[in-house]
Structure formats: structure tokens, C-alpha cells
N, C-alpha and C positions, 0 to 999 in steps of 0.2 A: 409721642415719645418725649416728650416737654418733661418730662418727670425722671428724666434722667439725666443729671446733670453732668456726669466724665465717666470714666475709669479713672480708678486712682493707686498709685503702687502703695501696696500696704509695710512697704517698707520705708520708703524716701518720701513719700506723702504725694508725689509727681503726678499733675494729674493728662490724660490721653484724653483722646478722640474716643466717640465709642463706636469703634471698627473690633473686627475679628484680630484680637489680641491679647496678649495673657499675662506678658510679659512684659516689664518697664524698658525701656529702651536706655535708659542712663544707668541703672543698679540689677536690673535682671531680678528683680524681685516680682513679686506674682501682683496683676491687678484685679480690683474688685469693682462692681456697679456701688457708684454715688448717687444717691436722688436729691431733687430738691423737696426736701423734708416740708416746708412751709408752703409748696405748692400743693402736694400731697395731701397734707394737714384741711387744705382749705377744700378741698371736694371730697378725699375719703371719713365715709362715716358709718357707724355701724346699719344704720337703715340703706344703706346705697350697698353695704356688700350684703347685707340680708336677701337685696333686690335683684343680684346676678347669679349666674347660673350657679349650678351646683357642683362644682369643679373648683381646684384651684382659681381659673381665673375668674372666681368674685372676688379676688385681693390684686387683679391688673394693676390698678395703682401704683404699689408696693414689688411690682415684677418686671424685670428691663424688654419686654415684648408687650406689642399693642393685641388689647385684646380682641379686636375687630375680627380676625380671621385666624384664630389660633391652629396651630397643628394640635388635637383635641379628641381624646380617646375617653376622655371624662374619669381623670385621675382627679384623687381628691374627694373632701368631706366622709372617706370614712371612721368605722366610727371609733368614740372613745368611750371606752368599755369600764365601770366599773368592776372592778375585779375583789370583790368584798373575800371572795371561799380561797383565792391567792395572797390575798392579804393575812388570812387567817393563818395560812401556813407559815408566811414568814414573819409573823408576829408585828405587822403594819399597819396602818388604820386607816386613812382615805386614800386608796391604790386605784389606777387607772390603766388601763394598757391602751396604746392608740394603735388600731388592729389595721396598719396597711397590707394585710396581705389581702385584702378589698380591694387595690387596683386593680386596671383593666387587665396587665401581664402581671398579676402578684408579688408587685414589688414598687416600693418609693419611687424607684427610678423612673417609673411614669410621670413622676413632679418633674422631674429636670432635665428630662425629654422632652415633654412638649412643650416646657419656657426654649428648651435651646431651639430647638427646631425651628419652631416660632420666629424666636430671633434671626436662625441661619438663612429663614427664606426672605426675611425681610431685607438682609444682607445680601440677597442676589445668591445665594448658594444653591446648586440642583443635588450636589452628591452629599451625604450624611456618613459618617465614620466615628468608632471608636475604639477606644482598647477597654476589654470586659473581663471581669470574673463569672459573667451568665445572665446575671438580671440588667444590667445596662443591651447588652447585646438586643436579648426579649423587646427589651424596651424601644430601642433604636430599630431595630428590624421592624416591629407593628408601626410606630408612629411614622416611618418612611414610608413605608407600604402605603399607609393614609393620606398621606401629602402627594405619594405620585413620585418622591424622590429616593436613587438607585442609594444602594447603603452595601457599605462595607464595613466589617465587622471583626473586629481579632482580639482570640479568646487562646488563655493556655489548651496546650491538647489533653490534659489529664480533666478538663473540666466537667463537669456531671452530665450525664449524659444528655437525662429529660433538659438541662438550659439547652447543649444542643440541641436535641429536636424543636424545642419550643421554638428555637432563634432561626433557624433552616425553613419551617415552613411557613414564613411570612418574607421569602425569598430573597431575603437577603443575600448578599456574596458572603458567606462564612468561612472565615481563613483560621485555620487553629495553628499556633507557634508554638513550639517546640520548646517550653521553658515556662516560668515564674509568670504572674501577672506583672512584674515591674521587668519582666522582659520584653513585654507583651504592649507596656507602656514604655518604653525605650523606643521600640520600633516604631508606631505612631508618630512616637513625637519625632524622629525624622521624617519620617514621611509627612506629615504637616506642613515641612518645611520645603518638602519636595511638591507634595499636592497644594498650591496654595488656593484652588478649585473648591478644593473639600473645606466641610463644613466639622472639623472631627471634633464633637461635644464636649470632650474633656480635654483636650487642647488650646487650640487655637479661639474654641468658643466657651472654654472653661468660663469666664469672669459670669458670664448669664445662665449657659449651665447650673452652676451653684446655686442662684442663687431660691432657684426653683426648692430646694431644701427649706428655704425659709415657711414655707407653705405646713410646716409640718408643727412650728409654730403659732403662728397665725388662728388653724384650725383649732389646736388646743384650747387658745385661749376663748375665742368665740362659743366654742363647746361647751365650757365651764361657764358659762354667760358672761364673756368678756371679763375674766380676771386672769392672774397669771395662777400657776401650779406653785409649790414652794422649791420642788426637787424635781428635774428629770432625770432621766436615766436612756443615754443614746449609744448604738454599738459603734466602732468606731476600727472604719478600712484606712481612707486616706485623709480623716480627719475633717472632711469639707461640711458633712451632714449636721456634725456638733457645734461645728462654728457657728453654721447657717442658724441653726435653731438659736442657739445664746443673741446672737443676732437680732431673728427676728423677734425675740421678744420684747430687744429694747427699741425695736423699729414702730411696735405697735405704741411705745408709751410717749416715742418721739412723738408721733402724729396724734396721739392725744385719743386713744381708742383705749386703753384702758389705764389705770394708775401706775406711775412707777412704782418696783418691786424688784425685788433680787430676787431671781430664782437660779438657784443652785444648779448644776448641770454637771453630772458626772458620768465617765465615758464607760464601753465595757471593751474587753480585745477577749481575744482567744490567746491561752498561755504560750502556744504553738506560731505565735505573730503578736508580739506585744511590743514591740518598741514605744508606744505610748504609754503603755503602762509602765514600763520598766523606767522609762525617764522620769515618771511622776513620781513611783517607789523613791527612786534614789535622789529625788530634789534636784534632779539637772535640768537645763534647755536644751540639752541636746537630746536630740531622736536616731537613735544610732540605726541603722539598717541592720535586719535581719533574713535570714532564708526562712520563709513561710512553713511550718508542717504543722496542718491540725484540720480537721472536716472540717472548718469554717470558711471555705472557700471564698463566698463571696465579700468576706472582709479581710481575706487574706492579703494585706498588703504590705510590704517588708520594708517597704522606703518610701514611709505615707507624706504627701505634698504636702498638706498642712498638718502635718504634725506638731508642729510648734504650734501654729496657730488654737492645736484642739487644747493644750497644755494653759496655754494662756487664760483660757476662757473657762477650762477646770478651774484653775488656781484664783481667778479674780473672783470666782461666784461661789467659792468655797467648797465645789466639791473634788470628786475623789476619779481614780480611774483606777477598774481590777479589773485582772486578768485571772481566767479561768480555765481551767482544763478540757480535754473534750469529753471525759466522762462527765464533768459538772455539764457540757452543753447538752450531752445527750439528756441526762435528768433535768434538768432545763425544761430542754423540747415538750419533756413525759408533763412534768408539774403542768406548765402552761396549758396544755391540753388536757390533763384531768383534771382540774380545778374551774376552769373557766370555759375551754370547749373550743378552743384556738390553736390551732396546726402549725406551727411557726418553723421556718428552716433555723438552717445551723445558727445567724447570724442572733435568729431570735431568742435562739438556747443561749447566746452568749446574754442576751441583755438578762434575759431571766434570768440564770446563774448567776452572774454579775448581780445585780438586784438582791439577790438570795444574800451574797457574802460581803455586800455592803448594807445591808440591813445587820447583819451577824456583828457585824463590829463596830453597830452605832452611827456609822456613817449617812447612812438614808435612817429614818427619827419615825418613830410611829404617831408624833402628833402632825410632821408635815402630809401636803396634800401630793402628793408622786405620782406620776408619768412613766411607764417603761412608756419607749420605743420599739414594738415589732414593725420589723421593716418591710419583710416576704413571707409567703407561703410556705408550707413545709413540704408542698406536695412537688418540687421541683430536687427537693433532697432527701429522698423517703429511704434513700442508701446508708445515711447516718444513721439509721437505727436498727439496722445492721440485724440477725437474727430473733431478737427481742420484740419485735412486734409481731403477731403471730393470732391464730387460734390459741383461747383459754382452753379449750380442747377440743379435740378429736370424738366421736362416739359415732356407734349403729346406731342404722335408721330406727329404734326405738325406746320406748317411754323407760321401760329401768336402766339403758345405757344412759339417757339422759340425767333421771335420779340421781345414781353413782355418781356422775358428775359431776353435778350441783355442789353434792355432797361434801366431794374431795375438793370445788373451788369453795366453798364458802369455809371450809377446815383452813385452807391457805392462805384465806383473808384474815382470819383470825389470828394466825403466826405471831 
């Protein structure tokens, strides 16, 4: 653990112990994991992370848990997709989608589950907790399961059905709250203060939590054979996943694994939950809270914690943040799967849309090299697409019902 040098408030610069903590104790501003970058530097290379498993933790170095005995579901190294027949449609040139909906529970969240977990037990923690939109729950309920540690779980109750089931039968205690996700995270974060037992991943153990996001980074660039992208494109709940990434990309140039490089990093929301988009429209720092309403559920977050932090990190690296509607998401969803063959939930119709109409106004450049971000699976939100996905058609069990058919689809395709 020599590779981690404090927590430090990313406000007052103040730096902690690195204990289960989140918060500065003199300004109440949020802390982050510091390493020592020139210790890092001296043992991580790209041959040594070529030589580890095939998981996030081949970047242990660069992660605030030891990787000796990780809580390990084998999230990570999926893949990164050229997307040449989606580029084509949005008039783009070297387009990539990095397809997590390849984790073990189909969804990123398996990155910073099992850095947190990892860390919680090393910490002495038996109980795991969190406050969820669906795919953290998924995520926390299996990787507890795996560890042998009880997990308690709170999720709004309008939440999609399949995250419940998914998150129920890996036994978790699942508590559904009566309200918003930032209601959802209100009560947690008392209880943190009540449970100081618990290990609750996006609280009390936020700062390592996080930084499991960098991972999404990292892979990229390895992928591309150690260079950076020119533009990402990341969806953006409570702001922590965009930061991570901007991040880790200047983390890998610290340690000297690949050139420094600006890469551009622009965010996407659903129009139905944009307070980051809305602040970046309007050239403010402030991130005003909203009341969530749009099938984006699992980025639906109204009073996103880093919020500023995702604004900052747009505006230093030059890009942009849009907000999109939920019929752009639903077409979204459609595009990314007829073009390329990828099932993406709501979160992921936001990046593709988003992508779509920051392409549309110049913003993402058809000579840079681009990154969306799919984060989950689609098969967790197959409710978003609502009547329209269906049989092309109906027909008797025979060859001229079939004919007629053909007929009248390929008439349709031609429209």
C-alpha cells in the first residue's frame, strides 16, 4: 500500500490518513486518493501490466487496494470496439465504443466494486452498503456474495424491475425507498454516520470507490497500444466516472506509460436530469439541483457530487457537455445496435445521442480519434423500448404467408 500517499481534500489541498473517509474534516470538502507518482513510475511498466491478470487489477499500481487478494469478479479489459458502420452514420472517422456491458453484472460498476470492496476489507469491514440507481446494487450484492460479506442495498422503489431481480438474488438485504435517488443517497449518508461498521461504497468509502473509474482509462489507452484518444465521450450521473477518466489519463502520462496529450472529454446527461449540462450551456459553476424525469434512470442523478468537478474537467480539455431527450435515447439505443451489434441500456442511448449531436455541431471533429463510453447492458432496461421492438411480422405457418411478407418488409425498407 506504499503507493498511496494520503487522501487529500480536493478543495483546501489538506491532506488525511487513508481511513474510511470522504470528507475533510476542516472545509467538508470531498477527498481523493494521492499516490506517490515517482514510486509508481519506478516499478509500473507497460510489460509488468501486460504480465497481470486480465482484470482491472493489472493497473494495482495505479488503484488504492492491494492486489494480492482482491474481491475479483474479473471486471475489466473489455473490449474496445471500432465502430467504422456508426461512424459512418454520424459522419465521423476513427470511432471506438468501449463496450462494458461485458462485465460480470453488465455494468462499469463492477470497476469500483471490487477496488472498494477490496479496500473495505482490508479496512476491517464485514458489512458492504450502498445507495443505487440498479447497476451499483447488481454490483455490490455479487461482489459481497463473493467475499462472504452481508450487504445492504437501497434503491428507489420505481426502480427497473430486472436491477431488482438481478440485485435480490445474490442475497442481498434489498431495501427500496420511497423517493428520488438523492433521496436514496440522503438516507445512506446518515446512516454512514449511524453505521460506522459498514463499509457503504459511495460514502464513507467513496475516495477508493472512485477511483476504480480510472480503469476505464487506463484500458483505453493500452488498447490503442499505449496512446491517448483525442476525444471521449462519457455519460455523466454524479459526475465521478468523467472526472476519473480525465484523470486517469493524466495519471498514465505522470508515470511515463505513454506521451503527454490532451484529450478532450465531453460529458452526455439525459434532458430529463441535466444540471451539468445546463451549467455548461449557460457558462456557470454552479450545478443547480434538479428533480429527475427521463428512462435514464441509472444516470438519473439531480444533485450530482461532482458536479463541478465533471464541469472543470469539460472546460480544461475543451470539450463539451449535451443533453438529450429520451426519444434521442431510445434512437440512440436503436443506432448503437443496428450499426454495430451492441445492446446498450438507457445510460448508453444517452452517450450515443449525445455523440450523435455533438458530432452535428462540430463539437467531436471527424479527423479526431473518439471513444464513446457504453457503460451497461441493455438487457437490464429492455422497458425503454417500450412497444417498438417487436416481430417485423406476424404470418401462417406457410411459404406464401412468408412471400407476402418479405414483400411488404422489403417495400418498407425502401420508404
Amino acid at each position: 500500500m506504499g503507493r498511496i500517499d494520503a487522501l487529500r481534500c480536493r478543495e483546501c489541498g489538506r491532506t488525511h490518513p487513508a481511513t474510511a473517509a470522504h470528507v475533510c474534516d476542516f472545509c467538508f470538502g470531498p477527498l481523493e486518493v494521492v499516490y506517490d507518482y515517482p514510486a509508481v513510475a519506478a516499478v509500473m511498466t507497460r510489460e509488468r501490466v501486460a504480465a497481470g491478470p486480465a482484470t482491472i487489477w493489472r493497473y494495482a499500481d495505479l488503484l488504492p487496494a492491494g492486489a494480492e487478494a482482491p474481491v475479483d469478479l474479473g471486471a475489466g479489459l473489455t473490449p474496445l470496439v471500432r465502430a467504422d458502420r456508426l461512424a459512418a452514420e454520424l459522419g465521423l472517422g476513427e470511432l471506438y465504443v468501449k463496450d462494458d456491458t461485458r462485465n460480470p453484472t453488465g455494468s462499469f460498476k463492477d470497476r469500483v466494486v471490487s477496488v472498494a470492496l477490496t479496500r473495505a476489507r482490508e479496512l476491517g469491514f464485514k458489512v458492504a452498503a450502498c445507495a443505487s440507481t440498479g447497476n451499483l446494487a447488481n454490483s455490490v450484492a455479487a461482489h459481497s456474495a463473493r467475499a462472504g460479506m452481508e450487504a445492504y442495498v437501497f434503491v428507489p422503489s420505481d426502480l427497473e424491475r430486472v436491477k431488482i431481480q438481478t440485485t435480490a438474488v445474490f442475497g442481498a438485504k434489498l431495501v427500496a425507498v420511497e423517493g428520488s435517488y438523492d433521496d436514496v443517497n440522503r438516507l445512506c449518508a446518515e446512516l454512514a454516520s449511524e453505521r460506522p461498521d459498514w463499509a457503504f461504497v459511495n460514502v464513507n468509502i467513496r475516495p477508493y470507490y472512485s477511483e476504480g473509474s480510472k480503469t476505464l482509462a487506463f484500458e483505453v489507452a493500452e488498447q490503442l497500444g499505449w496512446s491517448l484518444p483525442d476525444h471521449v465521450v462519457v455519460p455523466v450521473g454524479s459526475g465521478s466516472q468523467l472526472t476519473k477518466v480525465h484523470k486517469g489519463f493524466g495519471e498514465l502520462a505522470e508515470v511515463g506509460l505513454v506521451e503527454r496529450g490532451l484529450v478532450r472529454v465531453s460529458g452526455a446527461q439525459a434532458a430529463g436530469c441535466a444540471p451539468v449540462a445546463t451549467a455548461f450551456a449557460e457558462g456557470s459553476d454552479l450545478v443547480r439541483p434538479v428533480k429527475p424525469s427521463t428512462i435514464a434512470k441509472s444516470i438519473a442523478i439531480g444533485n450530482p457530487a461532482d458536479g463541478w468537478y465533471a464541469l472543470e474537467a469539460v472546460r480544461s480539455s475543451g470539450g463539451a457537455v449535451a443533453a438529450v431527450t429520451d426519444e434521442e435515447i431510445v434512437a440512440g439505443i436503436r443506432l448503437l445496435a443496428r450499426t454495430e451489434g451492441i445492446f446498450a441500456e438507457t445510460a448508453g442511448g444517452v452517450t450515443i445521442a449525445a455523440l450523435a449531436r455533438l458530432a452535428a455541431s462540430g463539437v467531436v471533429r471527424p479527423d479526431e480519434r473518439v471513444v464513446a463510453y457504453v457503460t451497461g447492458t441493455g438487457l437490464k432496461t429492455v422497458e425503454a423500448l417500450g412497444d417498438g421492438a417487436g416481430p417485423s411480422a406476424v404470418i401462417a405457418p406457410n411459404l406464401g404467408a412468408f412471400v407476402d411478407a418479405e414483400r411488404r418488409l422489403e417495400e418498407e425498407g425502401h420508404r
